[in-house]
C-alpha positions as CSV (number, residue, x, y, z in Angstrom):
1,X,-9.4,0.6,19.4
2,X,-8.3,4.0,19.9
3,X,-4.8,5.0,19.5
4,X,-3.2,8.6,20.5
5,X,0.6,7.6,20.8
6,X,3.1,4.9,20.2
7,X,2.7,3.8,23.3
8,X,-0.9,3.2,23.1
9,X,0.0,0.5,20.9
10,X,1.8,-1.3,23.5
11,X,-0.7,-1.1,26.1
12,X,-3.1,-2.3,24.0
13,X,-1.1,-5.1,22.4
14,X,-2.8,-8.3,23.4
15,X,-1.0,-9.9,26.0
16,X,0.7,-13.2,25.7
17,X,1.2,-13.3,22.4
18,X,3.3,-16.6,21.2
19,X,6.4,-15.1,20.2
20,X,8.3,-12.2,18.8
21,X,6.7,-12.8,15.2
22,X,3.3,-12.4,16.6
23,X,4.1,-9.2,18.8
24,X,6.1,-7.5,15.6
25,X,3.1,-8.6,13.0
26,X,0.4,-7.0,15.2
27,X,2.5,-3.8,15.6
28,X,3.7,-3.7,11.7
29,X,-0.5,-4.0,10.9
30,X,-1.7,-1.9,13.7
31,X,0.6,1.1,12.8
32,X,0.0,0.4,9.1
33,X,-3.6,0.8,9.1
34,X,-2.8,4.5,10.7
35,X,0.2,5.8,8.4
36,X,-0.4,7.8,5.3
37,X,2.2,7.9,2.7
38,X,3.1,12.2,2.1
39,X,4.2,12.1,-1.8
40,X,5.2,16.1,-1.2
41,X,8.6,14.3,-0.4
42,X,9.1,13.8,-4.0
43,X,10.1,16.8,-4.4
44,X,12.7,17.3,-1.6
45,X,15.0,16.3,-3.8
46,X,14.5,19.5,-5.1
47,X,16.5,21.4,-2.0
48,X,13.3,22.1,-0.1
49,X,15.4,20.6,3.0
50,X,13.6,22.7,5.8
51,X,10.5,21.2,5.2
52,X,12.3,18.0,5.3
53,X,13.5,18.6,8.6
54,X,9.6,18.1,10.5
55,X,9.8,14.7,9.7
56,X,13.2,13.8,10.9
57,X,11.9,13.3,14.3
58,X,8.1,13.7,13.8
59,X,5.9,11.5,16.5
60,X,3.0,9.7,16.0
61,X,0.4,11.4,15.3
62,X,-3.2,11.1,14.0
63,X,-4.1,11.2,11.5
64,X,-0.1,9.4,10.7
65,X,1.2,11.4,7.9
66,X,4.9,9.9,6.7
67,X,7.7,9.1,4.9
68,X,9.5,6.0,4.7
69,X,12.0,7.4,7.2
70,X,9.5,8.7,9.6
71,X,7.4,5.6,9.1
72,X,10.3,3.5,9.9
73,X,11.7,4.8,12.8
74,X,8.4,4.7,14.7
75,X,8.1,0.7,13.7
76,X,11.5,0.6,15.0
77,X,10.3,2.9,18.3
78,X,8.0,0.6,19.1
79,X,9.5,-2.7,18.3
80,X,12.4,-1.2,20.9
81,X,9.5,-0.5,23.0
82,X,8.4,-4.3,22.9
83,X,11.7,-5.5,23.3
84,X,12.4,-6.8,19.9
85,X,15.6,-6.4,18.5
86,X,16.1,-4.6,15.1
87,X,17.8,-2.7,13.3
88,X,16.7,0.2,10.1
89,X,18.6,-0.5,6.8
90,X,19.0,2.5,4.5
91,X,19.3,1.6,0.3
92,X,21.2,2.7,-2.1
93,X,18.2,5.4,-3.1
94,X,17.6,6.4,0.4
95,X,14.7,4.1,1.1
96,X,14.3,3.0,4.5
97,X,13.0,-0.4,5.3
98,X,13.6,-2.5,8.8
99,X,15.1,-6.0,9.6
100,X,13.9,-7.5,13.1
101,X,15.3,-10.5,14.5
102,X,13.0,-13.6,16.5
103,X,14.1,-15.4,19.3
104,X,16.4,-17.4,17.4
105,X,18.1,-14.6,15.9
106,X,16.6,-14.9,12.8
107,X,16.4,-11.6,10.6
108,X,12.8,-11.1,9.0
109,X,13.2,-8.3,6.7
110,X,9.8,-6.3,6.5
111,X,9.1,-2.7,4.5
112,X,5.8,-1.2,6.2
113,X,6.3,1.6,3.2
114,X,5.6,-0.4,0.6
115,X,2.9,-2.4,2.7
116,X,0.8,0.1,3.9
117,X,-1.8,-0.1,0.7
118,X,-2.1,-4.0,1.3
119,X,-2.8,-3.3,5.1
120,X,-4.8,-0.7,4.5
121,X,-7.4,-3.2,2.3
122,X,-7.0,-6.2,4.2
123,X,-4.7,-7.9,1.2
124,X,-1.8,-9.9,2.1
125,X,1.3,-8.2,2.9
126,X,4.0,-8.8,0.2
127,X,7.0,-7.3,2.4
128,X,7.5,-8.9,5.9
129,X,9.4,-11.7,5.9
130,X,8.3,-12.6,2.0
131,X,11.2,-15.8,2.0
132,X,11.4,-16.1,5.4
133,X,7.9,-16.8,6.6
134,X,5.8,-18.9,5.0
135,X,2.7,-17.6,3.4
136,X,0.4,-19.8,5.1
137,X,2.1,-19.6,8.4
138,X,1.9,-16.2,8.3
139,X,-2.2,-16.1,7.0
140,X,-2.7,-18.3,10.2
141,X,-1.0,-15.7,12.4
142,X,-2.9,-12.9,11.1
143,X,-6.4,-15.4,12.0
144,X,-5.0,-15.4,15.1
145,X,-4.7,-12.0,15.5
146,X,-7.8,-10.4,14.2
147,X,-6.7,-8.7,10.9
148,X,-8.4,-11.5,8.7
149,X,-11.0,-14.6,9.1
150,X,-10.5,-18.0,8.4
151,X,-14.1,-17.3,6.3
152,X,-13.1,-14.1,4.7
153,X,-9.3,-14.6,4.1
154,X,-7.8,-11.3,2.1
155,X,-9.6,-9.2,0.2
156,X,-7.0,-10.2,-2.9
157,X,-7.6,-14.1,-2.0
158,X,-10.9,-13.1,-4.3
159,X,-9.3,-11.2,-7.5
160,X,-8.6,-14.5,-9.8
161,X,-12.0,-14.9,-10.4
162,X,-12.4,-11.3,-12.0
163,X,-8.8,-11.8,-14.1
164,X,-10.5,-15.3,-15.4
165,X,-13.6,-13.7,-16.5
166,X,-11.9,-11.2,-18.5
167,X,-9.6,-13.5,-19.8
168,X,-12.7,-15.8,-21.5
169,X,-14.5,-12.3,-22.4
170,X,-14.4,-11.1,-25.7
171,X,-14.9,-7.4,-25.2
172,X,-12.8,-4.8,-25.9
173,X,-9.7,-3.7,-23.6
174,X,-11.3,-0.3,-22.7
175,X,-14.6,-2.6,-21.7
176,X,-12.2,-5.0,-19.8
177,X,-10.2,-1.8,-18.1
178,X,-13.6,-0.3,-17.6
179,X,-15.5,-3.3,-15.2
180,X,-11.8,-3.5,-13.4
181,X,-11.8,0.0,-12.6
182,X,-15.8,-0.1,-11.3
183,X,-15.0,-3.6,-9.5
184,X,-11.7,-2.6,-7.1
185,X,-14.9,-1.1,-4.3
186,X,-16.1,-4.6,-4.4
187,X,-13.5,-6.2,-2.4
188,X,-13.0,-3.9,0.2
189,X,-13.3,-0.4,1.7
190,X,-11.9,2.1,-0.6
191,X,-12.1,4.8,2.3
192,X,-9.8,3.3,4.6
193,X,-7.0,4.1,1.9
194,X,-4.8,7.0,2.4
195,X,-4.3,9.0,-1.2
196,X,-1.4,7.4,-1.9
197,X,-2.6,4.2,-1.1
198,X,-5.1,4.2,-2.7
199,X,-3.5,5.2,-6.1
200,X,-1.3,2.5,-5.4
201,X,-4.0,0.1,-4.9
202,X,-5.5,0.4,-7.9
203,X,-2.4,0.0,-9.9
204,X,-1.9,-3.2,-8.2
205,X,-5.2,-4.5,-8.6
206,X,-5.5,-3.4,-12.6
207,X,-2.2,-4.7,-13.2
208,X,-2.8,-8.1,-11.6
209,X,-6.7,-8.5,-13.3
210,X,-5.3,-7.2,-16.8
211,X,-2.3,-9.8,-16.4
212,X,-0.2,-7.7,-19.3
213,X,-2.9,-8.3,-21.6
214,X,-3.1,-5.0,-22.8
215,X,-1.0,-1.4,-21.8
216,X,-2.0,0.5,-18.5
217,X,0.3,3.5,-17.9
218,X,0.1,5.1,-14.4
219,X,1.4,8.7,-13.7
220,X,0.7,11.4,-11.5
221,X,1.1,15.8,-12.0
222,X,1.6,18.6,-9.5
223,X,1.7,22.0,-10.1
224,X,2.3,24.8,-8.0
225,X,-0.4,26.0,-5.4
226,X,-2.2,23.0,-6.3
227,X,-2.8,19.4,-4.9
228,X,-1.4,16.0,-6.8
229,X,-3.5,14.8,-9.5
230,X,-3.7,10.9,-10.8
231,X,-4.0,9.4,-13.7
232,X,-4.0,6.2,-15.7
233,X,-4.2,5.6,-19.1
234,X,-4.7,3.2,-21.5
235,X,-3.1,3.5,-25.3
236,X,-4.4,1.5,-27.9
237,X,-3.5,1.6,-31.7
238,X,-5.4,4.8,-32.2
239,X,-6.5,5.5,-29.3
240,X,-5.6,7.2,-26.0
241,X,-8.3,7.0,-22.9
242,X,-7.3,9.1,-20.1
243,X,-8.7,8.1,-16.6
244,X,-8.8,10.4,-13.8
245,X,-9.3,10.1,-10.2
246,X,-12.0,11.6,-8.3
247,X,-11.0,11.9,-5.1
248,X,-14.5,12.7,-3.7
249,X,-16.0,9.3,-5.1
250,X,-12.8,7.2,-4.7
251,X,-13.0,6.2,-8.4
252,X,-11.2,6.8,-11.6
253,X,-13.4,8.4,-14.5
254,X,-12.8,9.3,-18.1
255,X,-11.4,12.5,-18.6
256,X,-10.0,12.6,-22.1
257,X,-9.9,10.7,-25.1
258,X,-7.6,10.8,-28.3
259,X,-7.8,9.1,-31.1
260,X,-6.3,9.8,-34.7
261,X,-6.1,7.5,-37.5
262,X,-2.3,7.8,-37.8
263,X,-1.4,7.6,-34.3
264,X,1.9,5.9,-33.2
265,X,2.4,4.7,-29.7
């Protein structure tokens, strides 16, 4: 399906769709699977406020390069455009998320930001509707509309069996954090992941297979003139392992390890 503007993605909405859930679920996925987080706004806050201004009204474009803001206000463009009523609530940090309302005037809260990573690699979504919908209503809808099978499921319906293996293992944490890092392409498509995403992903996924067995720090750098870096690393007793990520293979790989006998972490 080929999509050039926001209002390709109401022509090519599938028609008669049950209700308003349905319509806004196809267009929160659709747009999600296109939208690529920009983390160069992290440093607006820094007073670089012209180069905010492109994204104030920026159109959809391909490929979709946002912010939450941006990101937001084209959900709510074409939830307007479907005739769903919504409205875009602003926190306390300046994070934009949405709230749309069904034909009973029901709110269902949703944050396509902080989704895009699960869209992007067919996991469930944890931020539309999370109280308000349940989660097997909504696995059914998204049967219904294409994003999953009733075979396949979600590419995170799978990740238990990994976190039980490495809970009866016996090898060592960097061993355990090693197999989790080389097993993430397993379940889906690394390449359909936007940088960000991608980064994001990976924290999600180690986090959940590692289950707080052992410390995983994630951090990013950025330096001038030169494009974001990331990193994960995991400190032991002695022992620091430093993880890059290559962004031609997709995959994080040992860039540097420190270990002293009288290290304290």
């Amino acid at each position: 399906m080929e999509i050039h503007t926001l209002n390709d993605f109401i022509t090519q909405m599938p028609k008669k769709l049950p209700n308003t859930i349905y319509q806004a679920r196809w267009l929160y996925w659709q747009l999600g699977k296109r939208s690529f987080y920009d983390r160069k706004y992290d440093s607006f806050m820094f007073g670089e406020e012209e180069q905010y201004s492109i994204y104030s009204d920026k159109p959809y474009l391909v490929p979709n390069i946002v912010i939450c803001k941006t990101l937001i206000k084209q959900y709510k463009r074409l939830l307007d455009m479907a005739h769903i009523k919504s409205e875009i609530v602003i926190d306390s940090l300046g994070h934009y998320s949405l709230v749309f309302y069904d034909e009973n005037g029901q709110a269902i809260p949703t944050d396509l930001t902080n989704d895009l990573k699960n869209i992007q690699f067919n996991c469930s979504t944890s931020h539309f509707g999370k109280k308000e919908l349940d989660k097997d209503k909504l696995r059914d809808i998204d049967i219904q509309l294409g994003n999953i099978t009733k075979e396949t499921g979600y590419s995170n319906d799978y990740w238990h069996i990994l976190r039980k293996k490495l809970e009866e293992s016996s090898l060592s944490n960097r061993s355990k954090l090693e197999i989790v890092l080389q097993s993430l392409q397993e379940f889906g498509d690394l390449s359909t992941l936007g940088e960000s995403e991608l980064f994001s992903m990976y924290e999600k996924f180690i986090k959940y297979c590692v289950d707080g067995k052992f410390p995983v720090y994630f951090y990013s750098t950025k330096t001038n003139n030169r494009p974001e870096e990331f990193y994960l690393e995991l400190r032991e007793t002695n022992r620091v392992s430093k993880y890059k990520l290559n962004k031609q293979s997709l995959k994080f790989e040992l860039s540097e390890e420190i270990i002293r006998e009288d290290m304290q972490l």
